[in-house]
DRENMARGU-142540 format. One record per atom (N, C-alpha, C): x, y, z; residue in one letter. Coordinates in pm, whole numbers, plus 50000, padded with zeros to 5 digits. Layout:
! residues N
XYZA...
This chain:
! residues 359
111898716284158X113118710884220X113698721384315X114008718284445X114538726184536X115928731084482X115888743484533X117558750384502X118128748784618X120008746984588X121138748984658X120578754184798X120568750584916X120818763185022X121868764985113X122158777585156X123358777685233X123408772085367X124148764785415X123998755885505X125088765685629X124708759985723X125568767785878X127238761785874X127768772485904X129288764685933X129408756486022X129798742685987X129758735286124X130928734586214X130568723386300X131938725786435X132728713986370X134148716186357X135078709786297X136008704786452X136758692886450X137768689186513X138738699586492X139468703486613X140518717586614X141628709486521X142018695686495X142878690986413X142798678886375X143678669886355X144228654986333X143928651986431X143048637286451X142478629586561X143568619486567X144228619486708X145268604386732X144448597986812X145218588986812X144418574986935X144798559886834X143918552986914X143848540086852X142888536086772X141778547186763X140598548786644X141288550186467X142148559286506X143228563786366X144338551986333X143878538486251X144578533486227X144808528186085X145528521485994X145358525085872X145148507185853X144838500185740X144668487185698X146168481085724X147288490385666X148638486685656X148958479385810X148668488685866X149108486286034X148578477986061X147268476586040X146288462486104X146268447286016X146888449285904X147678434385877X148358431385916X149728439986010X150758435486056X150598433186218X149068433586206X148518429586398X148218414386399X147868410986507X146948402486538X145858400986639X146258419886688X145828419886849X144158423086848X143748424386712X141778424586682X141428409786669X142258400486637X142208387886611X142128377986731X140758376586814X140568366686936X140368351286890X141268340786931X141288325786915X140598320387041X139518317286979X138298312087121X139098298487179X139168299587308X140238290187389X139258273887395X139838265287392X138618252587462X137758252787564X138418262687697X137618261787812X136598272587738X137168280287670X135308294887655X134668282887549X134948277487430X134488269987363X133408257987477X134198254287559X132918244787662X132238249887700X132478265187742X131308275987799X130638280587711X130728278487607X129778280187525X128888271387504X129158260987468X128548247887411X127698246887563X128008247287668X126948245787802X126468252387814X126758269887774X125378279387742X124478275287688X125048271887532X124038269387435X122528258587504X123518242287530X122468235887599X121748238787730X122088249487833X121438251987927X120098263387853X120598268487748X119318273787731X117978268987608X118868258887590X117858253387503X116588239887592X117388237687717X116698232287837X116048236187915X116018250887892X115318263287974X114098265387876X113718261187709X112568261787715X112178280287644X113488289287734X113338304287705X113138303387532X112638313987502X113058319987403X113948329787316X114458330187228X115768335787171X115478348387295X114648357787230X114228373987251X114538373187439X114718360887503X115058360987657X116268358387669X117298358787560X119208354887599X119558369287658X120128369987762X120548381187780X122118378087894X122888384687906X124268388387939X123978377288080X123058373488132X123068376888298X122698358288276X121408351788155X121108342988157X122118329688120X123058338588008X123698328487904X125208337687961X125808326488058X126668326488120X128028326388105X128808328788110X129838329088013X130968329588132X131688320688239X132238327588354X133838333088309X134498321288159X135968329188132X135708339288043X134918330487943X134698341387815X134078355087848X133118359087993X132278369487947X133028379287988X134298379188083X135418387688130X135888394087997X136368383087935X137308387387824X136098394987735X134898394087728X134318405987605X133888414387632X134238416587813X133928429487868X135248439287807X135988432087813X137268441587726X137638440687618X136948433487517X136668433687378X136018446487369X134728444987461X133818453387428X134508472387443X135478469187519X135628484987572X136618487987439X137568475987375X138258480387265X137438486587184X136308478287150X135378483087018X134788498487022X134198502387152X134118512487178X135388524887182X136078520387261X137028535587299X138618527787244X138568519387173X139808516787081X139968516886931X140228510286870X140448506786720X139158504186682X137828496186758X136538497086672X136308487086653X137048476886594X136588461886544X137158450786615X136808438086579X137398426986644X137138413786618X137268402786568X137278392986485X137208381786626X136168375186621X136558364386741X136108350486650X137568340386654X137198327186543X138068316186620X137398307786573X137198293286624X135698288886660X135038293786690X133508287086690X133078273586594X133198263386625X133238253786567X131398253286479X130958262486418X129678259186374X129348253786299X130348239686248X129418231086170X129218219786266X129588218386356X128738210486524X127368214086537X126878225186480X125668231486551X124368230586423X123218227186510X122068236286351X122278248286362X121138256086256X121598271286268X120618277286431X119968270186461X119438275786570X120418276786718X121288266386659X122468261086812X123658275086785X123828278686667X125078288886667X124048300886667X122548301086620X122118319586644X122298319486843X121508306586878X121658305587036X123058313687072X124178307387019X125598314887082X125738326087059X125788329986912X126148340586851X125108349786975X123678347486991X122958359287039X123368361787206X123888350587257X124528351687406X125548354587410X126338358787282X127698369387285X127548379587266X126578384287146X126268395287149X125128402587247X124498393287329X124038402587456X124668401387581X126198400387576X127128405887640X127858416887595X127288423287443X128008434987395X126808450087383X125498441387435X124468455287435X123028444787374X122138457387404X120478448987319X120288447887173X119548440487174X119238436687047X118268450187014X118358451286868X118008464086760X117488459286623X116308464786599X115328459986509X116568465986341X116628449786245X117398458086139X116598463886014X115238459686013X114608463985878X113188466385921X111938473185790X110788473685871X109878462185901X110548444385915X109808437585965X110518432486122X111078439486149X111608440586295X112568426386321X113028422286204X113818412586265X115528417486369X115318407686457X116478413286556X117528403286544X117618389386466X118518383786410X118508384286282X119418390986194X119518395186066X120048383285978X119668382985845X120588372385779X120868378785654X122588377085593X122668382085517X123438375685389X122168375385232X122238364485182X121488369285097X121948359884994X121838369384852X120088355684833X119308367384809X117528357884777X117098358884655X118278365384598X117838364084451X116808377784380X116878391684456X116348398384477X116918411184367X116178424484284X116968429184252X117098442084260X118138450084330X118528458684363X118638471184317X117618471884205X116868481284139X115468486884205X115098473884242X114238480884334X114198487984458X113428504284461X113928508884608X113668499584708X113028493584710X112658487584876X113968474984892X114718470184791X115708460284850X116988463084844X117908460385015X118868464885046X120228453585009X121488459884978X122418449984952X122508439084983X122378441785117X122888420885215X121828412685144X120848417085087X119758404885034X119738401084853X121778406684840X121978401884713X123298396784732X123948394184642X125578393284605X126168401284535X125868412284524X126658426284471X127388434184619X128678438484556X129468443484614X128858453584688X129438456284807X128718463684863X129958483384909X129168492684924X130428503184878X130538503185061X131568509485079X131548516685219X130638524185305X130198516585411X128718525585508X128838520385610X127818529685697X127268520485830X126108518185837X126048509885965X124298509985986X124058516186074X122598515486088X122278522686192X121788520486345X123248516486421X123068513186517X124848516386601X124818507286699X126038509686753X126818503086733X126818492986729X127698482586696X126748473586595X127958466686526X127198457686434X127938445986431X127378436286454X128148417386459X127778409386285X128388403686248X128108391686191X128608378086242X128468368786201X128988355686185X128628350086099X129388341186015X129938333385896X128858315785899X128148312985883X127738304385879X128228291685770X127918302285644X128748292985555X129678306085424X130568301685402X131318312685335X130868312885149X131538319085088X131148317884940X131828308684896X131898303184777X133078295484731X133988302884670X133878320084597X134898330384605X134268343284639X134698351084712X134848363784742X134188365184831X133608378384859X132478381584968X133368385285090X134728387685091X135138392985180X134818402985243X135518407885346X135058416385514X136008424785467X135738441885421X136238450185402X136028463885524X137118468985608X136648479785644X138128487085616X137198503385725X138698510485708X137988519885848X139028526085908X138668538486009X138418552485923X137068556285994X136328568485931X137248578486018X137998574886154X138958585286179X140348586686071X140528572986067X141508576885931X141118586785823X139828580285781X139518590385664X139288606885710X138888607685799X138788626685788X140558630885816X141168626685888X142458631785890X143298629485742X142718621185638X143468619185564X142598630985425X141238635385437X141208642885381X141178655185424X141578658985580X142438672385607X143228670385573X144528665985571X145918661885554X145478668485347X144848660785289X144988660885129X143968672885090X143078674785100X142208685685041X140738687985189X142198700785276X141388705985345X139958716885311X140578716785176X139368729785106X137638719885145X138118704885137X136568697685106X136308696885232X136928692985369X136918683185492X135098693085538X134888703885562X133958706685601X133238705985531X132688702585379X131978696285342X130998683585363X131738677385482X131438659585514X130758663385657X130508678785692X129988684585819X128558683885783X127778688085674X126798691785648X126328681685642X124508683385649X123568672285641X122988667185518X123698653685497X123158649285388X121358642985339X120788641085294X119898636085237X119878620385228X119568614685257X119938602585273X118558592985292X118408580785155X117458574685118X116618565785205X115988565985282X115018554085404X115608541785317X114878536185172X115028526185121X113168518485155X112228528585164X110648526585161X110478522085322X111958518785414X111718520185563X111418531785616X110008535985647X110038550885693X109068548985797X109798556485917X108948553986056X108038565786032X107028565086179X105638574986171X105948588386170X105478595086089X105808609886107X107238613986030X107888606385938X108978608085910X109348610185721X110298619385682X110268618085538X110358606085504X110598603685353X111388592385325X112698592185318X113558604885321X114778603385370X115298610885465X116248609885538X116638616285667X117898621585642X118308635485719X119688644385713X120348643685770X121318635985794X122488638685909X123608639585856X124628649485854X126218646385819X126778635085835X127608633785693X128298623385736X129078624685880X130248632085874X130728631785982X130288642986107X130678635686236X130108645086331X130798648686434X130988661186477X132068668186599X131128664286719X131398657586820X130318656686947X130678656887058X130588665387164X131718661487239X132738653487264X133758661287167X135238652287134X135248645187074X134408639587031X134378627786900X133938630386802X134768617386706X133998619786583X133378608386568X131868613686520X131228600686504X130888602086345X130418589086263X130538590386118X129188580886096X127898586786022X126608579986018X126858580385832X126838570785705X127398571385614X126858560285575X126258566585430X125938554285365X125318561385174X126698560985102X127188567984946X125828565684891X125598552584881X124788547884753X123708552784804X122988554384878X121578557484949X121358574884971X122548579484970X122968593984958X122238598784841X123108592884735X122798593784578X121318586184499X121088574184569X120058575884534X118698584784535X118628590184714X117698598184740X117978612384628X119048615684574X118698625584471X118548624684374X117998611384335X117468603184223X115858604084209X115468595184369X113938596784398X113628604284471X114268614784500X113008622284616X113678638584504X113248643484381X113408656384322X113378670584496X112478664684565X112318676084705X112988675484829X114038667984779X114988671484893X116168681184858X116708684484958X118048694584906X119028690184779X119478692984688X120388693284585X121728697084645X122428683184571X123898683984648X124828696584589X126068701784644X126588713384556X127788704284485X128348704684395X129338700184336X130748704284419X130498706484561X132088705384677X131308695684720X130468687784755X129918679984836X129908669184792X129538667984655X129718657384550X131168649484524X132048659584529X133778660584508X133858654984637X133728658084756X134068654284864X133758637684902X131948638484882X132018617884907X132678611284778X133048617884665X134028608884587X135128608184641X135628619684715X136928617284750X136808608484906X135838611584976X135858596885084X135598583385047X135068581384919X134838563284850X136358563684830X137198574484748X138068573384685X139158565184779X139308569484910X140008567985014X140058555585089X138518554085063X138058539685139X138838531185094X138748534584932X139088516784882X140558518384857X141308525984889X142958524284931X143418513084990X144138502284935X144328487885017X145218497685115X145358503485139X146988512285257X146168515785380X144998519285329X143598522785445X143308513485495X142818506585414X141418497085440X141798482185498X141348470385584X141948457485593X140808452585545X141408440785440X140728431485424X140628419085524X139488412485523X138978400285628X139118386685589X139008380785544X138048367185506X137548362285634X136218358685538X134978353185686X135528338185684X135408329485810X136168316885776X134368313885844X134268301285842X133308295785912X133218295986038X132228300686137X132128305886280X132978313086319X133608325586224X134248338786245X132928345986323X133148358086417X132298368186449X132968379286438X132548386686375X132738398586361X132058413786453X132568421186535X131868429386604X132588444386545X131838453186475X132258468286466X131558477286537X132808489886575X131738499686628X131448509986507X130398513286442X129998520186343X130198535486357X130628542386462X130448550986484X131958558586429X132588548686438X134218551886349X134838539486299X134248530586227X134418523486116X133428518385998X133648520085849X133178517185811X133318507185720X132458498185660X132508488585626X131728481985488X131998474985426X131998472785297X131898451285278X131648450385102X132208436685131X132588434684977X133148423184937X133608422484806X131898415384745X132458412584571X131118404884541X131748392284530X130728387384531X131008370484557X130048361684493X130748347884448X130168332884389X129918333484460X127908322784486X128098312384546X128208297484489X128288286284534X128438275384518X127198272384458X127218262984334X125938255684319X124538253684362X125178242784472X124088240584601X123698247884667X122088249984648X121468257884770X122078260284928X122018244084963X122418239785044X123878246885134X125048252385038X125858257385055X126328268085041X125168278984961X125388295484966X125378303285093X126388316185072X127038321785143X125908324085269X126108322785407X125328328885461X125518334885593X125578345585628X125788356485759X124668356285831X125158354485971X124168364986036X124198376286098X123388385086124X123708397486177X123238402186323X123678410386416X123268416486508X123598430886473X122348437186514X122798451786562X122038456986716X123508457986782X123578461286936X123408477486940X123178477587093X123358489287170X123988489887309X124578491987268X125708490787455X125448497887568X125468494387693X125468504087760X126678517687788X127368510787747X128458522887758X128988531087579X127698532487552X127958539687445X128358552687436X128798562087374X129178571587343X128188583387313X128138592287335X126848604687361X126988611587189X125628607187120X125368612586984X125018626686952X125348630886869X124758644386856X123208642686824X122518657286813X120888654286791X120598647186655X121798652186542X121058654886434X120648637686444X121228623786495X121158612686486X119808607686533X119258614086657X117438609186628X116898609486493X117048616986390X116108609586246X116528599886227X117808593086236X117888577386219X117888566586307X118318574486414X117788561286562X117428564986644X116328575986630X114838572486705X115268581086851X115888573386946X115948577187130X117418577387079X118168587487141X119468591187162X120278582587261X118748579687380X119598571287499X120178558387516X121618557587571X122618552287554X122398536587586X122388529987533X121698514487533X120338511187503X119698524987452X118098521787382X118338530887278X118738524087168X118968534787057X119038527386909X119028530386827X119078529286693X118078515986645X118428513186508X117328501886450X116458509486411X115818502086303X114578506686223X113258502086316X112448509086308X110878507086385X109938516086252X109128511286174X108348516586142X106988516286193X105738517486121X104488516786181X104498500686175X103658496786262X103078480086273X104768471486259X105488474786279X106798468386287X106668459086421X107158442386432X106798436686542X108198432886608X108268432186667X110458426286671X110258409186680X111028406086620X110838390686623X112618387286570X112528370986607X114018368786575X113148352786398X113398355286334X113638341986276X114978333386189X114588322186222X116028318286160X116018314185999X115308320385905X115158313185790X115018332485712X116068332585604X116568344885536X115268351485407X114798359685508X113558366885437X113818383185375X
């Protein structure tokens, strides 16, 4: 078993990060301004996207910003999009009427909104680029299967990409709510409370693939949670996968008991209702985060009886062009650094494909 090693002092923020990244759950219940009500005229522009491209014959993997037209709506998510990035991070857009649609008529929309927010990004090692997230009855003991493909609660993380979308297809009959909180909140709130730990969350963690492991690569990868990068903080995070890898991999680094203390005390923080906002997914809610300073979670949840009617999400993970400049240590988890070709899983023989049926 590898011993302790001393790790480099890292580069810390000179203080407390302000802006509109630093906001607490409290404040953002008493908003509405993340909360977009899709108007009738974008709702018709949608619905004539949808059918102009299903008359075109294209295929999903060909929706892109330029094809699937959007002339009121695509204004307005050019400045969605710049919130998500260089504002508060998240943004809720509802009214999408998707029980009008099959599921192929709302992935159609959902994917011509979200390639007005950046490219599509492979989420697992069978390269799917429309994600679904839905409990298959799967069990989560095993390394190779990841939360979204159960109904267990899920803790605070990101993925690995730039932004991350869902939409609500069909909801639970209880729980399964949309939990986040700002990862800028959280480091100012554990400078503010126990500055002894904050540079603890600098160092590179160990962190579990989950049996996704690209060519040439461990099975788990190191990056700090949090990261100083020019001027930003960016936050790559994910507890349970932390801890597992020092479960299965005995040869990776051994955590020190300040490091240990420290991601208890960032779960600890997360789940502060004063931090954190809760969501509920309504039916044809979309959800867009920027991962890079929010993180995100979900409750556990019933589903209903009927097959027919269990909970079901779908997912995007984008890359924007106007993304934000990563530090290095982030190539072990997404691959090219460069800014609109970046993140997603690619392993060996990985193919990118979109399907609409939850594998």
């Amino acid at each position: 078993m590898p011993e302790t090693v001393a790790l480099d002092r890292p580069t810390l923020p000179p203080g407390p990060i302000t802006g509109p990244s630093a906001w607490t759950g409290a404040e953002m219940a008493r908003s509405t301004e993340w909360l977009h009500q899709l108007s009738p005229t974008e709702l018709a522009e949608l619905d004539a996207a949808i059918r102009a491209h299903t008359a075109s014959g294209r295929a999903m993997g060909e929706i892109t910003a330029e094809s699937f037209r959007l002339p009121t709506l695509g204004p307005r998510l050019a400045g969605i999009l710049h919130d998500l990035l260089h504002g508060r991070g998240f943004t809720v857009l509802r009214g999408f009427p998707v029980e009008r649609y099959s599921t192929e008529e709302a992935a159609i929309a959902y994917l011509g909104i979200g390639a007005h927010f950046g490219s599509f990004r492979s989420q697992n090692a069978r390269g799917h680029l429309l994600g679904h997230v839905k409990d298959i009855g799967l069990d989560i003991s095993n390394p190779n299967v990841r939360y979204y493909q159960t109904s267990k609660e899920l803790e605070y993380h990101t993925d690995s990409c730039d932004i991350v979308g869902l939409i609500c297809l069909k909801p639970a009959k209880s729980g399964g709510e949309s939990r986040i909180v700002s990862s800028v909140t959280l480091y100012n709130e554990i400078l503010r409370r126990r500055p002894d730990l904050v540079g603890e969350l600098f160092h590179p963690f160990p962190t579990d693939r989950r049996g996704e492991v690209p060519p040439g690569m461990l099975p788990w990868f190191e990056v700090p949670v949090f990261n100083w990068h020019e001027g930003q903080l960016s936050t790559l995070y994910s507890g349970q996968y932390i801890r597992s890898a020092q479960v299965n991999f005995p040869e990776c680094r051994r955590l020190t008991a300040a490091e240990h203390e420290a991601l208890d005390l960032l779960d600890a923080l997360s789940n502060d209702p004063a931090l954190n906002l809760q969501i509920e997914f309504r039916p044809g809610d979309m959800q867009f985060l920027h991962n890079h300073q929010i993180l995100h979670s979900r409750t556990d949840f019933e589903n209903w009886p009927e097959p027919e009617r269990h909970r079901h999400l779908l997912r995007l993970w984008l890359a924007p062009k106007g993304g934000r400049p990563l530090p290095p240590a982030f190539a072990q988890r997404y691959g090219s650094l460069a800014v609109g070709d970046r993140g997603g899983i690619v392993v060996k023989d990985t193919v990118l494909t979109f399907t609409l049926a939850p594998v």
